[in-house]
C-alpha atoms as one frame of an Amber mdcrd trajectory, in Angstrom:
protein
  73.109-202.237 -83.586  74.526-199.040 -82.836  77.738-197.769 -85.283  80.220
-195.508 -84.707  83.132-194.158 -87.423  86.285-193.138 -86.464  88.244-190.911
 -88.759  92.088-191.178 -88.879  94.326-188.766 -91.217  96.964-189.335 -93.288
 100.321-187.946 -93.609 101.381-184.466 -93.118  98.464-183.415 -91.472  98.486
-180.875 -88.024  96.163-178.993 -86.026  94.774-176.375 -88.736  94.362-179.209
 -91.707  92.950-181.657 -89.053  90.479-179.533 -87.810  89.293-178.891 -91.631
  89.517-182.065 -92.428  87.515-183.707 -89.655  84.936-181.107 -90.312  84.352
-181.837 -93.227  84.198-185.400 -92.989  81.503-185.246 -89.626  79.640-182.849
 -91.667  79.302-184.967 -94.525  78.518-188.225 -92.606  76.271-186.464 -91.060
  73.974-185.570 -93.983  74.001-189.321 -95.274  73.716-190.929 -91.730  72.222
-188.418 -89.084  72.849-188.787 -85.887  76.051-191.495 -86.358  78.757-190.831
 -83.740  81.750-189.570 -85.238  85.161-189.137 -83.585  88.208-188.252 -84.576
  91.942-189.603 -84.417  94.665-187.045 -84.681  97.901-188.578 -84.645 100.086
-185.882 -86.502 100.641-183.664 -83.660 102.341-186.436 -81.274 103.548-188.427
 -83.430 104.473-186.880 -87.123 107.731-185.950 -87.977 109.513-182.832 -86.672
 113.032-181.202 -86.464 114.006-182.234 -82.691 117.511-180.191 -83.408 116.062
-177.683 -85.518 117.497-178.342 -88.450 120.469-179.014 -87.647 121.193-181.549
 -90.222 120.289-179.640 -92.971 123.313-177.462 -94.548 122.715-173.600 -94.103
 119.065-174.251 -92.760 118.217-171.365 -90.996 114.755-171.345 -88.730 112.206
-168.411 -89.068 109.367-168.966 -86.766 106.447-166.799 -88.063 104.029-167.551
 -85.790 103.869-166.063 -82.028 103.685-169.055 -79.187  99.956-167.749 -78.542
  99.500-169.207 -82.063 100.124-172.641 -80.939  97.641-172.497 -77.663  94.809
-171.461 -80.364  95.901-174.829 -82.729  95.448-176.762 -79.856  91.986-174.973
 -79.373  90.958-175.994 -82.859  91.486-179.258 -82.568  89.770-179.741 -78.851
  86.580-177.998 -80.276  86.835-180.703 -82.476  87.691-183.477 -80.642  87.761
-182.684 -76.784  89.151-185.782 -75.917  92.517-185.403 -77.525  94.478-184.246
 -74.718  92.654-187.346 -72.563  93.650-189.573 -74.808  97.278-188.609 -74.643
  97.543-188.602 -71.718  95.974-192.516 -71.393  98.743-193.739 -74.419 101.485
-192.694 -71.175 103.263-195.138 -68.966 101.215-195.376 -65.572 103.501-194.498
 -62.871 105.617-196.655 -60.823 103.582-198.004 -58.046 104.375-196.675 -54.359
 103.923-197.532 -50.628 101.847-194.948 -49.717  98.879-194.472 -47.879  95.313
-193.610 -49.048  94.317-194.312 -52.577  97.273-194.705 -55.306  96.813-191.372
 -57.516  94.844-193.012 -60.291  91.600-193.545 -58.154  92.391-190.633 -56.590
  92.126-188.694 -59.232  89.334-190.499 -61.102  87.151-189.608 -57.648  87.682
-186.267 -58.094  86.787-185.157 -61.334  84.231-188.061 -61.434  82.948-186.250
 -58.155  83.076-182.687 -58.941  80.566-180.490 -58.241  80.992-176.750 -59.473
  81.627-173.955 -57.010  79.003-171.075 -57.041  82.086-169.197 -58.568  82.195
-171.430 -61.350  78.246-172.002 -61.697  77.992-168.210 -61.672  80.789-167.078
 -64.554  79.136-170.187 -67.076  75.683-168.639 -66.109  76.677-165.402 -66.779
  77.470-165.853 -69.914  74.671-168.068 -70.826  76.623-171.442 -70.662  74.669
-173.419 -67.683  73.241-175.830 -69.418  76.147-176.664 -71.811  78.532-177.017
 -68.897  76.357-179.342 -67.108  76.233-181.490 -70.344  79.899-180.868 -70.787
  80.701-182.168 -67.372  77.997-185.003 -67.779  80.349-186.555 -71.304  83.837
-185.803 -69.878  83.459-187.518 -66.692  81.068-190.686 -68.680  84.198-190.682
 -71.682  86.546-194.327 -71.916  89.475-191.714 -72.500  89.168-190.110 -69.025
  89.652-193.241 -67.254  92.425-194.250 -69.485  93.836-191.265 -68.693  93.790
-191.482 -64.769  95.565-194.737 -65.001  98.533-192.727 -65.655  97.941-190.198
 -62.995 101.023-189.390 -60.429 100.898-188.094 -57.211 100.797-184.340 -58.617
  98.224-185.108 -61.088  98.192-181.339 -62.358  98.687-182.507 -65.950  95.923
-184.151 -65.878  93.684-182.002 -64.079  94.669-179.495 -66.327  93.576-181.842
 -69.800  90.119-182.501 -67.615  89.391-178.996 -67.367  90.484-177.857 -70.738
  88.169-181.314 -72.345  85.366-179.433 -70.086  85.781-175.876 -71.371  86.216
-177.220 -74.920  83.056-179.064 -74.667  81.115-176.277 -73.167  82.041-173.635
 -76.211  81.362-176.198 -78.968  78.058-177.277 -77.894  77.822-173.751 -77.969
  78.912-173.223 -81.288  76.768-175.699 -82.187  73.413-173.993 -80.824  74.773
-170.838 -82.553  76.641-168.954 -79.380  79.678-166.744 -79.615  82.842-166.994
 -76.938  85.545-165.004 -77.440  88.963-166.296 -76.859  89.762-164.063 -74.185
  85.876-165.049 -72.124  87.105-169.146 -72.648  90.084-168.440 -71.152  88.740
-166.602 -68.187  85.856-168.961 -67.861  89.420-171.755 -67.527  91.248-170.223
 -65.181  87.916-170.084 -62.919  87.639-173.562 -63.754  91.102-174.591 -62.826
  90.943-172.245 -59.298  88.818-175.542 -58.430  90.120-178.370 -59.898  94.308
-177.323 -59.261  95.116-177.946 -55.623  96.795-175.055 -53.929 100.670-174.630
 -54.705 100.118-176.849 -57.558 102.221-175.773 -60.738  99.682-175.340 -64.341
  99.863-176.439 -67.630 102.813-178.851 -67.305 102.019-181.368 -70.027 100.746
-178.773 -72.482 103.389-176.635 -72.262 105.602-179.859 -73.087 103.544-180.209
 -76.014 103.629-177.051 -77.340 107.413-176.829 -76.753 107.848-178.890 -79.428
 108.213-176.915 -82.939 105.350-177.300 -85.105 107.116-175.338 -88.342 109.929
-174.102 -89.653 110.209-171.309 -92.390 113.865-171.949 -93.892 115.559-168.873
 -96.014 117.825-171.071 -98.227 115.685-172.975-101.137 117.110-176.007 -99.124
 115.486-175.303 -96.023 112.661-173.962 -97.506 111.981-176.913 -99.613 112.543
-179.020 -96.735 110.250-177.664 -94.513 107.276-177.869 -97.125 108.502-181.544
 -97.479 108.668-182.324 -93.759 105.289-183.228 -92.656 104.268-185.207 -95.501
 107.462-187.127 -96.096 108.737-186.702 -93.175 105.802-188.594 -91.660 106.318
-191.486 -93.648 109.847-192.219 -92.812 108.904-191.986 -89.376 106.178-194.293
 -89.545 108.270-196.968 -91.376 111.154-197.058 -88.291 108.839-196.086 -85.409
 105.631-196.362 -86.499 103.647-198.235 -83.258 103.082-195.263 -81.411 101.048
-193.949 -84.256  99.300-197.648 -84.238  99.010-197.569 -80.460  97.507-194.096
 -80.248  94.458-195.834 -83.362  93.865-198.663 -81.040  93.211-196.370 -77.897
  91.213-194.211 -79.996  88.922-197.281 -81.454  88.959-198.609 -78.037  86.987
-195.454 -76.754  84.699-195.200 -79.603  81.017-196.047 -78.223  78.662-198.778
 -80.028  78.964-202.171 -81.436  80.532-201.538 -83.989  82.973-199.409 -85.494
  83.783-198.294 -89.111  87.026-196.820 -89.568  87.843-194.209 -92.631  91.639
-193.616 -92.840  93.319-191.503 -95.580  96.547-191.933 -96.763  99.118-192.968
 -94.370  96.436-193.443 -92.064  95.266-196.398 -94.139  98.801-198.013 -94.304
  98.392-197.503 -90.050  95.400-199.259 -89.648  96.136-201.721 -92.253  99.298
-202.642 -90.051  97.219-202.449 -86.676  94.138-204.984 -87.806  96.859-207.135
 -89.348  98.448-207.602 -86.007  95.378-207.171 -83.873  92.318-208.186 -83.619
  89.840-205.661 -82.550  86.430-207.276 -82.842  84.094-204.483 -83.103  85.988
-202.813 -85.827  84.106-204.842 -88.546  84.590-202.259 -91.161  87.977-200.594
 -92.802  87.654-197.857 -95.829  91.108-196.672 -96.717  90.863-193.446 -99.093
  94.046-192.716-100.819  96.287-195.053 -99.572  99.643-196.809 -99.933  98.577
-199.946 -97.774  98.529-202.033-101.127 101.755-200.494-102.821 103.677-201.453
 -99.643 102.771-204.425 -99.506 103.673-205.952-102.773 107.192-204.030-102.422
 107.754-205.735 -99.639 107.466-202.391 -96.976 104.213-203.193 -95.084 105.080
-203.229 -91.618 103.116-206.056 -90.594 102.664-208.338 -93.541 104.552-209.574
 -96.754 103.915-211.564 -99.484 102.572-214.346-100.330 100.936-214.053 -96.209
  97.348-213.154 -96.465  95.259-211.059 -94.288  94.331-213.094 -91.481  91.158
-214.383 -90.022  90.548-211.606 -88.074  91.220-208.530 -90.558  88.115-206.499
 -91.420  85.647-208.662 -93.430  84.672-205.300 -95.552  87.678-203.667 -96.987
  86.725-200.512 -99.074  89.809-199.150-100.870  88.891-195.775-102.316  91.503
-194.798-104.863  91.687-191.612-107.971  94.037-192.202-110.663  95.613-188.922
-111.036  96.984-189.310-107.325  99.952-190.939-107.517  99.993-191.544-103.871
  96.509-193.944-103.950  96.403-197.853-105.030  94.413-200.233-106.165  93.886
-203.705-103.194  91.438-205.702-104.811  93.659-207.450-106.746  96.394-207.426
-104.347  94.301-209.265-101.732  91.483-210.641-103.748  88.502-211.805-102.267
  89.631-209.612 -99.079  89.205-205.665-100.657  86.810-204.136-102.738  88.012
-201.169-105.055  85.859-198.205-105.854  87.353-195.429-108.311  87.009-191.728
-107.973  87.753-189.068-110.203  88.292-185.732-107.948  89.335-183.570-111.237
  92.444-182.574-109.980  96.227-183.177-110.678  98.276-184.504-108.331  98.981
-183.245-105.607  96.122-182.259-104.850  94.173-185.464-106.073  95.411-186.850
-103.088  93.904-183.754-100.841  90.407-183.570-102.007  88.697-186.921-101.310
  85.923-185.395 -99.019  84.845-183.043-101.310  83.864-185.454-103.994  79.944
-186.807-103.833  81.195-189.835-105.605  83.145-190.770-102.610  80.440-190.252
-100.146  77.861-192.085-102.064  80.534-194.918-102.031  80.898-194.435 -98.313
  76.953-194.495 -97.634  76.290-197.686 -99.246  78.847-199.428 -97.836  77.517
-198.391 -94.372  74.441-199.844 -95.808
């Protein structure tokens, strides 16, 4: 049987700490299980909390961006060397367009025929040769056009399809430079960029505009450095708190954008690992549905059990019990010093299986350095065993 993890992260996390974090967690499942397929779920940037007026709610808040906008096109970088797919998969949690009465194929197949159909240029064969990157952008083109998230992505397509063009190329270029990476090459920033807009010369039809659902994304803030001790504190506060509220009022899109994720995962089966408010996510998602290959659920740090003896998990309260189809292997991975993990074997007995860490810190940062500990990956082996 082949097994796949997914990864999902908890609260408060964006592009830098996702990147680390999902790192660190491939690199370690790696040594204990070679060759396991590991993906990644990054929720934070979409849907975590943010300041849609700026602040304007808090009294004398007053913004200080720090960061240049070129700093937010080399986040997104990070996280697609990571986890190419993220754009894709965006793009496949959008409404599909309104259907018309044209002629010709609507714009989904359309679009699927053409990437799925694309043949480099000699332009483009000739600026990946030059710089050594044949072979990794015929394997890059090989897993973009073969991924789930692709295809879930052109059934949103419109008529203009640039945005996703655009997320097909940059999943391509991404792709190409980690494999890359991987085999111990070095690409500077300003070579990947060139070696996109070659890329996109092909893929963009003529007169078409470029970048229009990234530059949405980045438009939206990603920090705020406040002046006043109010603002200050309440922009270190933000992401972690901040996603938390927003997950209790308006949490499915976070939910929606796991089960898309799972969805695309390759294999039989599936093990998910999800820290934090993460946990509490999938938690409510397996509750409500029942996705059969996910036959495994390890929640490290999380409030899943808290929430639902108070009464605040979304999708069950007490006395209900999991149901039927919930995970039959529930590992809850907890340390005692962080306030913000909890005990759910005795909460749903019979249905979760504690194990106890110590990671030696105080809180907060208890709660921060799970991955790090060898107790909690010798936990995580045998129960992939």
């Amino acid at each position: 049987m082949r097994r796949s993890v997914l990864s999902v992260h908890g609260t408060g996390v964006r592009e830098a700490s996702y990147t680390e974090t999902f790192g660190a967690v491939r690199a370690r499942l790696a040594d204990i299980r070679p060759g396991l397929d590991v993906r990644g779920c990054f929720w934070g940037r979409e849907q975590g909390a943010s300041m849609t007026l700026d602040g304007a709610s808090v009294p004398h808040y007053r913004q200080s961006r720090g960061g240049a906008p070129e700093d937010d096109e080399i986040a997104v970088w990070d996280v697609l060397y990571e986890d190419p797919w993220y754009e894709l998969r965006l793009l496949g949690l959008q409404a599909a367009p309104e259907a018309g009465f044209g002629f010709g194929l609507p714009p989904s197949e359309e679009f699927l025929a053409e990437v799925t159909g694309y043949v480099p240029g000699p332009a483009v064969a000739e600026a990946f040769a030059a710089r050594g990157l044949a072979g990794e952008l015929a394997e890059a083109l090989k897993a973009v056009v073969g991924a789930p998230e692709l295809h879930d992505a052109a059934a949103t397509a419109d008529a203009d399809g640039t945005e996703h063009r655009r997320a097909f190329a940059r999943a391509v270029v991404a792709m190409t430079l980690a494999l890359s990476f991987d085999r111990g090459g070095e690409v500077s920033g300003m070579v990947r960029d060139e070696l996109l807009a070659v890329l996109g010369t092909e893929l963009y039809a003529e007169g078409r505009s470029v970048g229009g659902f990234l530059a949405k994304a980045l438009a939206r803030p990603i920090g705020w450095r406040g002046r006043h001790r109010r603002g200050a504190w309440g922009d270190a506060a933000l992401p972690a708190i901040g996603d938390i509220l927003r997950y209790q009022a308006r949490g499915q899109g976070v939910r929606d954008h796991i089960k898309r994720t799972i969805e695309d995962a390759p294999g039989d089966a599936v093990t998910v690992i999800a820290h934090s408010l993460g946990g509490v996510a999938c938690v409510d998602l397996l509750v409500r549905e029942r996705l059969e290959r996910v036959d495994q659920l390890i929640t490290v740090g999380s409030q899943a059990p808290y929430f639902y003896e108070i009464g605040a998990l979304v999708s069950l309260e007490h006395p209900q019990s999991l149901p039927p189809g919930f995970p039959a292997r529930w590992l809850n991975v907890y340390d005692d010093r962080d306030l913000l993990s909890y005990r759910a074997s005795d909460v749903f007995p019979g249905r979760a299986d504690d194990h106890r860490v110590d990671n030696r810190q105080p809180f907060p940062w208890a709660h921060t350095t799970y991955w790090s500990n060898p107790d909690v990956w010798s936990a995580v082996d045998a129960w992939l065993s």
